[in-house]
N, C-alpha and C positions, 0 to 999 in steps of 0.2 A: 234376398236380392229382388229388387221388384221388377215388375213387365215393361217399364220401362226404361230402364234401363238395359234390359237383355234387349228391347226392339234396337233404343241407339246402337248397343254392339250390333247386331244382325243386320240393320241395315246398313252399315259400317262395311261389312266382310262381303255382303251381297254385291256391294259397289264396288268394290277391287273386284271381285272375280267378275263382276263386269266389264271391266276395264283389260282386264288380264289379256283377252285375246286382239282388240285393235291394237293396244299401244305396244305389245309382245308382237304383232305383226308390222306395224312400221320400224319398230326398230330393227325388225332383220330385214327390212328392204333399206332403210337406211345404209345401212353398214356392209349391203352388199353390195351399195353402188343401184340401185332398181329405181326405177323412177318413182317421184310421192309427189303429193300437192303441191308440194313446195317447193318442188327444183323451178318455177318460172324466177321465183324471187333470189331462190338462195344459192341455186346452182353456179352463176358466173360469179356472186362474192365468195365462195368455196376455190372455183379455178382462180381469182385473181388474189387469194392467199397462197396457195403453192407456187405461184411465179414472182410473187413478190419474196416468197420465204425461200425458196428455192428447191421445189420438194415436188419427187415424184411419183406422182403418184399411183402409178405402175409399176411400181417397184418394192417388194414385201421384203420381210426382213425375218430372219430365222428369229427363235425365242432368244439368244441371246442378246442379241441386238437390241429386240424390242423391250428386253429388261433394262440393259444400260439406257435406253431411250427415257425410260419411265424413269427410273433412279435419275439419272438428270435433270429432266425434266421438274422431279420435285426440287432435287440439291437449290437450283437455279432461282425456282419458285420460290424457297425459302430464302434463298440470299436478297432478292430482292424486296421480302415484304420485311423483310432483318434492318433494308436501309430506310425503307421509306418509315418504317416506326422509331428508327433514332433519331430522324430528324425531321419528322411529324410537326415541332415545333417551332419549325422555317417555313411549315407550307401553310396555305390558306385553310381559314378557317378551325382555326386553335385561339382558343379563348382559355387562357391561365385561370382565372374566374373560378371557371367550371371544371377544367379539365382537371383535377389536384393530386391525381397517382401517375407515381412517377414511370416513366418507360425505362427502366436499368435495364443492362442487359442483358440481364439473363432473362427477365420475363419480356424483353422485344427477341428475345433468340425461342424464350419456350411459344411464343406467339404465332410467331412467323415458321417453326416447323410444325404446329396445331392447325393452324388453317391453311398452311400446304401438304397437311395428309389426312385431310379432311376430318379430323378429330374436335377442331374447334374451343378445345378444352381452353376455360378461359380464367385465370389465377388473378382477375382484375374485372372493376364494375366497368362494363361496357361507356355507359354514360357520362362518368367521373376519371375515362380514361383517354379514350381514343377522339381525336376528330375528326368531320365531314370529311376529311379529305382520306385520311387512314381507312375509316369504315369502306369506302367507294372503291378509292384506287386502291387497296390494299386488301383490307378482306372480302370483299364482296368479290375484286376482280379473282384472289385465287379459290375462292365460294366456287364458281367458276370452272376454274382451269383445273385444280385440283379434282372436284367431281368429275369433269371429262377424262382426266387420266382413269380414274378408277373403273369407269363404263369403257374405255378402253380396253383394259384389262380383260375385263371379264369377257369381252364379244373375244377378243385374242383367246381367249380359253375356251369358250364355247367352238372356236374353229378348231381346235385343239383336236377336239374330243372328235369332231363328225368329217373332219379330212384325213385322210387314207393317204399314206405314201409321201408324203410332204414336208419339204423341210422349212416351211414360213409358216406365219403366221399373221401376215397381213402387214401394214404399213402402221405403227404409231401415232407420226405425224396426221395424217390422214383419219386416225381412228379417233383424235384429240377434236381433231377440227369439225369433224361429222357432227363427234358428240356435242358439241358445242352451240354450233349454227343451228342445227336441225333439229336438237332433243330439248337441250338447257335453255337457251333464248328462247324460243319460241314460247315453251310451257310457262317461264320465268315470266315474260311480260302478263301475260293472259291471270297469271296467278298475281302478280301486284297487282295490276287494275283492278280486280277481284276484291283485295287487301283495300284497296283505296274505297272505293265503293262502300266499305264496313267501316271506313273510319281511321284506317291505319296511315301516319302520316307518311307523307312524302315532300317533302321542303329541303330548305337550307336554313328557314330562320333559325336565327338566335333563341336561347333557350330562354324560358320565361319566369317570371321571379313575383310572387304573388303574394298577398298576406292572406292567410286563412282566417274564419270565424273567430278561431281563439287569442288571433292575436300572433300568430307564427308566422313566419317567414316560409315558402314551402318552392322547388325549384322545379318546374316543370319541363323535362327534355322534349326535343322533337329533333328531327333528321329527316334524311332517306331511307327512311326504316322498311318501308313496302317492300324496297329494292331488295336488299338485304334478308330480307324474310322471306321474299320466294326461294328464292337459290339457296339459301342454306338448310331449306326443306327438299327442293328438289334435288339437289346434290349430293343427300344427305352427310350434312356437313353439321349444322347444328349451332350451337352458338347462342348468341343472341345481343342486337343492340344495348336492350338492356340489360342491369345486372340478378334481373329475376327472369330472365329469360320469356317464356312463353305466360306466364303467368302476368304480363305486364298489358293494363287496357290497352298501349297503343301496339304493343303485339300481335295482339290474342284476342279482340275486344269480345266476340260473338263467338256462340254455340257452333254458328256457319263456318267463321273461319275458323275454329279450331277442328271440326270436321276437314274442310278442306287445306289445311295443312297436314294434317297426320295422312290425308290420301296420299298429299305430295312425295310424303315419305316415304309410303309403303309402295303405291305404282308400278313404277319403271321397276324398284328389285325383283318385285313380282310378278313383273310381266317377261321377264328375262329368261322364265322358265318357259315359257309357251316361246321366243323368242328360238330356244334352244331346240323345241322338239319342231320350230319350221325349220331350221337349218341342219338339223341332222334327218328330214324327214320322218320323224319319226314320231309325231304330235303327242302320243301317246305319254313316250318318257316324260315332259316336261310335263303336262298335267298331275303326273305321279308325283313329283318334286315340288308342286303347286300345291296340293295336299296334303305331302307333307310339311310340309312349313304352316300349313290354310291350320291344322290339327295342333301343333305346339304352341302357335299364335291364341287360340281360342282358348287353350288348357291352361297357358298361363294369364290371358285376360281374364278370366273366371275366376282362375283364384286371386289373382289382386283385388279385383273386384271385391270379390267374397270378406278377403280380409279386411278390406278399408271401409267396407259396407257396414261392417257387423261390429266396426266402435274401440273403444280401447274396454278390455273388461275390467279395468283399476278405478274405473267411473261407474262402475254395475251398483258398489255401495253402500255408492251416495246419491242415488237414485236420479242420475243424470239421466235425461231424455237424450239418444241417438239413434231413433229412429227418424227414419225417412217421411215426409209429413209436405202438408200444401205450406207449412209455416217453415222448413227448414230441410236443409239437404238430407241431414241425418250420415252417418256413422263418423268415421275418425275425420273431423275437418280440420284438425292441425297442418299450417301449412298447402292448406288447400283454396282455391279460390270460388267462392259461394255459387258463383255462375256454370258455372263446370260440376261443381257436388261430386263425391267419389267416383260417380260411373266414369263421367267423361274424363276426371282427372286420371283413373284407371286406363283408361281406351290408353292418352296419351301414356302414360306412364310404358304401359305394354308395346305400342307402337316405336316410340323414340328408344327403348332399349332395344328392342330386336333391330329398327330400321337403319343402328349406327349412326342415329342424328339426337345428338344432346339437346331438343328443343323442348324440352320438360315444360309443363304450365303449372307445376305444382313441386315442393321441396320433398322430395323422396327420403330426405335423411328424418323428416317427421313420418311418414310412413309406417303402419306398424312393420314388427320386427321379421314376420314372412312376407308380409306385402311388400315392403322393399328390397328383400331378397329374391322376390323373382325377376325383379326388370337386371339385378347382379348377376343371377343365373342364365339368364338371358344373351349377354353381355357375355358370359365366359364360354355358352357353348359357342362362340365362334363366328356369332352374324348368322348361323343359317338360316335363322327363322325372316327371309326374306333379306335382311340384312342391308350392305352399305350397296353403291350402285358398282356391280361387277363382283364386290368382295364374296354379299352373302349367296349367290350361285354356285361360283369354288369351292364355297367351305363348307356347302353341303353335301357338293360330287366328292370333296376329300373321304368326308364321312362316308357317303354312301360305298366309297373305291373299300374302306374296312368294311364293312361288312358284304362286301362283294369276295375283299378276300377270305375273312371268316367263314363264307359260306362253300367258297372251294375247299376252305380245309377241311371241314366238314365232311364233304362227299369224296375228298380226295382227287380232285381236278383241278387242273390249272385255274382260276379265278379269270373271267372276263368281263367286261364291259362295252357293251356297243361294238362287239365282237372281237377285242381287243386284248391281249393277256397283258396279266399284272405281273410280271416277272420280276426276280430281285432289285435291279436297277428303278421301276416304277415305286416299288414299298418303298425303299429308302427315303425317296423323296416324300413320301407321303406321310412318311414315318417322322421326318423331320417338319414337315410343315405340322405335324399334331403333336407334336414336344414343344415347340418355341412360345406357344402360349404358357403352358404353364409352366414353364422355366422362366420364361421370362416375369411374368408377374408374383409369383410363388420368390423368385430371389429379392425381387425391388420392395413388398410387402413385406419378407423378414429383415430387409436392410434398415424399412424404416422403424420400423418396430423397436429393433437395437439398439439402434442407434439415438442419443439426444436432440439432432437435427429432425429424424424422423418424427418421435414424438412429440418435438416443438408445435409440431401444426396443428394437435389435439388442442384447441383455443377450448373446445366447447363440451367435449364427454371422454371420459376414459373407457378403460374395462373393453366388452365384447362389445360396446357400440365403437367405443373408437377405433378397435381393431378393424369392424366394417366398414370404416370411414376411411383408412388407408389401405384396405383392399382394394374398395368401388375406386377410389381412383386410379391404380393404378390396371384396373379392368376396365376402367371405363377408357382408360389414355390408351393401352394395349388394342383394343376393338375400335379404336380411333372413332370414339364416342363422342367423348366429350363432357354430358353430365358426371354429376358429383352430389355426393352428401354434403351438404351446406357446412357440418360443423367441422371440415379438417381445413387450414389454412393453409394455401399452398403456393401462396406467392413468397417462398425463400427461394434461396439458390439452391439447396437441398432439393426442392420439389419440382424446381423451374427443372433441373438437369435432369433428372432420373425420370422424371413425367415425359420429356422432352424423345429421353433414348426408347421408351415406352412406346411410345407412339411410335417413331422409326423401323422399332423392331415389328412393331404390328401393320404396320401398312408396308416396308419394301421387303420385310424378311417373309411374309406371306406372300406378298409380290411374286418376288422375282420365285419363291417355291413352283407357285401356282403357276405360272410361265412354266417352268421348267419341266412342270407334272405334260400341260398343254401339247411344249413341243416335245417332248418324248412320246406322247399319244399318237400326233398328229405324223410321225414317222414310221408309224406301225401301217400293216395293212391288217385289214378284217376276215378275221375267221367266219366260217360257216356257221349259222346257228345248227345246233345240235338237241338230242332229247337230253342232255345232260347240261347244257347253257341253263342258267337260273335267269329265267324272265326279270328282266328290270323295268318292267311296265307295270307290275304285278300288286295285287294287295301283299302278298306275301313279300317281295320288296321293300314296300312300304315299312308294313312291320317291322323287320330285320333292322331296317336304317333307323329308325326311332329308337329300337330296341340298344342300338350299336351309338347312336347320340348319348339316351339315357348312361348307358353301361360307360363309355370313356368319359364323358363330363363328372359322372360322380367320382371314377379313380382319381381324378386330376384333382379334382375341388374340393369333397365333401371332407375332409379334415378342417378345408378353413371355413367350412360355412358351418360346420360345429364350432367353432370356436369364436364363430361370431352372431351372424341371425339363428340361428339353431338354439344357441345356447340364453341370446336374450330375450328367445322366446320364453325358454323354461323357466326365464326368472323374472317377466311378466307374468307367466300363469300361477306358480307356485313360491 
């Protein structure tokens, strides 16, 4: 692995935890109501949406509530991007020409519940599918709405955890709108301009139609693509105009902007943790949770890295050159884009799995057979490593809440947290929020398997590659990801519906858990620290929680990642 490559990671990680502490600090004044830069501009169009929508915003709403709020709020979101994509081809700017895959209904139904639960996951070529008007008003606007629900969430949980005696949890509507006006616009413009400046287009022309050197005919796309590219980074929603996603010049063009988009992505989850330790006063915790995620982040960059650096050894030989050199990227460049070379395609690779935003610049399913198993492993521990915006916060206090209780049992004392006991009523919940993953993708995975419809979508490898191929997606739909291994085809009804309930279960059945975990928190009052309280500020916390990620992810998983990267390791090397 060369030096420079380790410097682009390093100064990669050094600029998030730079960032870590302002934008972790505006957004708990945001969300508290505090005054920021920005209340001259945005403060009366904030008041003159609650009187025109009719919403108090003095008025909090206990966790159930604020779940049915959410669960609607998506239902809603879905139904509407459900119409505007069946009849896409009544609104302006649908060109038959170009546009040639069809919107049936089940892939404008698996569409319209992927970019209303910020999954994005996309069973069709962005460019040969949708029009200006669908991309705008349709995904971009719930790119959007969908990410604010989700930072909703999580701020509702972070109040969860650091209010005492309480039966709310803050106003939804209100949490929607915040998030929206003050975090996602703002950043979104500043990041397209940015995009624009590199070349990324932003238009309505018509698409262009060219004859190339040889004599070919070659169809050049262009859009509102800028638009679309901030917010499905910042939201981390993922996707992409086009149907190579991040890896497409007018996406991705520059070193810059693929640096600054993977920031976009990682940020705000990131910062949610310092967010947490201003609002529970307690600064300390959430740096320990910055850490931990800062350590998993780095462990599996290094090894993608590592593996896609170091080549395919089936090319050893025949005396293939893959090293790294002033004349060529060097290592595995299958499916890789020559300007990016395995570091950066790595960076991303690691960045977009952990950050729950499918904006890949390179085809993972070329990947070698552990290097594309970690951004899957990534994916299945649950988002913690920074994660989606609100999701990956929860799912790591999930984890940390087990090994808070493992470590009571240990000592034989009630388990606390932020002085708070875990008593049967809390496990359960917590118990059930850490089953639904792999129940749920563990049953859709052996469904497809079985079944003919399932294995119809192997277009392109069987064996232990194809079996990863219809794992990742239904990990990647589950974590409301998005990316995919290029070789499973997944625009049937088979895949449109089962990818579709995938995604539901993974965005409101964690949902409405994580609420539930919140307001049961948020109704306790706080114990005294004691000499028997287990510091959760602590390296030895740290440890435990890692210790207690690694220990459940592998129960859950490592039978199918034997059966799949594991094993098409062994039969690459021997």
């Amino acid at each position: 692995m060369s030096w420079q490559i380790l410097f682009q990671h390093a100064a990669f990680l050094f600029i998030v935890w730079l960032l870590v502490k302002p934008v972790g600090t505006f957004l708990a004044r945001v969300f508290e109501g505090q005054p920021t830069f920005l209340d001259p501009l945005l403060r009366p169009i904030e008041r003159a949406i609650y009187r025109v929508a009719g919403i108090d915003a003095a008025r909090e709403m206990s966790w159930k509530v604020y779940a049915e709020s959410f669960v609607l709020f998506g239902v809603l979101g879905t139904l509407l991007l459900f119409v505007i994509l069946r009849v896409q081809t009544w609104l302006p700017f649908f060109d038959p020409t170009f546009l040639t895959t069809p919107l049936t209904p089940d892939l404008a139904f698996n569409t319209a519940v992927s970019f209303a639960t910020t999954t994005t996951w996309q069973a069709y070529g962005g460019e040969t599918t949708m029009s200006y008007t669908s991309q705008m008003l349709g995904l971009t606007a719930q790119n959007f709405l969908a990410g604010a629900a989700g930072l909703a969430v999580g701020i509702a949980f972070i109040r969860g955890l650091v209010r005492e005696a309480s039966a709310t949890l803050g106003n939804f509507w209100v949490d929607v709108t915040r998030a929206t006006l003050y975090v996602l616009l703002p950043a979104s413009a500043l990041v397209a301009i940015a995009l624009v400046w590199q070349g990324v287009p932003m238009n309505f022309n018509p698409f262009i139609v060219l004859e190339t050197l040889q004599g070919n005919e070659q169809i050049i796309a262009q859009g509102p693509v800028a638009a679309l590219e901030a917010i499905k980074n910042l939201g981390t929603n993922g996707g992409g105009f086009f149907n190579v996603n991040g890896a497409h010049p007018y996406e991705n063009p520059t070193l810059f902007t693929n640096w600054l988009e993977m920031l976009s992505i990682v940020v705000i989850p990131a910062a949610l943790t310092y967010t947490f330790g201003v609002l529970s006063k307690r600064p300390l915790q959430g740096w320990v949770l910055f850490w931990i995620m800062m350590f998993l982040f780095v462990v599996g960059l290094l090894l993608t890295t590592w593996m896609e650096q170091n080549g395919n050894p089936q090319f050893v030989p025949f005396g293939v050159d893959q090293s790294m050199s002033e004349e060529q990227a060097g290592g595995n460049m299958e499916g890789k884009e020559v300007r990016f070379g395995a570091g950066g395609s790595a960076l991303t690779a690691t960045a977009t799995s952990n950050g729950a935003t499918g904006s890949y610049n390179s085809m993972h399913d070329s990947y070698m057979p552990l290097g594309g198993m970690i951004p899957l492993v990534n994916m299945l521990l649950g988002e913690i490593i920074f994660g989606g915006l609100g999701t990956g916060f929860y799912s790591i206090i999930v984890i940390a809440l087990i090994g808070v209780f493992i470590a009571g049992l240990m000592v034989g004392r009630t388990p606390e947290y932020l002085g708070k006991p875990l008593d049967p009523t809390a496990v359960k919940f917590i118990t059930l929020y850490t089953l639904i993953a792999p129940l749920t993708i563990s049953f859709l995975t052996a469904l497809a398997v079985i079944t003919p419809m399932g294995l119809a979508g192997l277009t392109t490898n069987q064996g232990a590659h194809g079996f990863t191929e219809i794992f990742y997606g239904y990990t990647s739909s589950f974590a409301n990801n998005g990316q995919n291994f290029a070789g499973l085809n997944a625009n049937s009804l088979f895949y449109n519906i089962t990818t579709a309930l995938a995604m539901w279960a993974g965005r409101f059945g964690l949902g409405v858990l994580a609420l539930a975990i919140a307001g049961y928190f948020a109704a306790q009052k706080c114990r005294p620290t004691t000499l028997g309280t287990l510091p959760t500020d602590s390296l030895l916390f740290a440890v435990l929680t890692i210790a207690v990620i690694l220990i459940v992810g592998g129960l859950a998983y490592f039978p199918a990642l034997a059966m799949g990267p594991l094993v098409e390791h062994l039969m690459l090397r021997f």
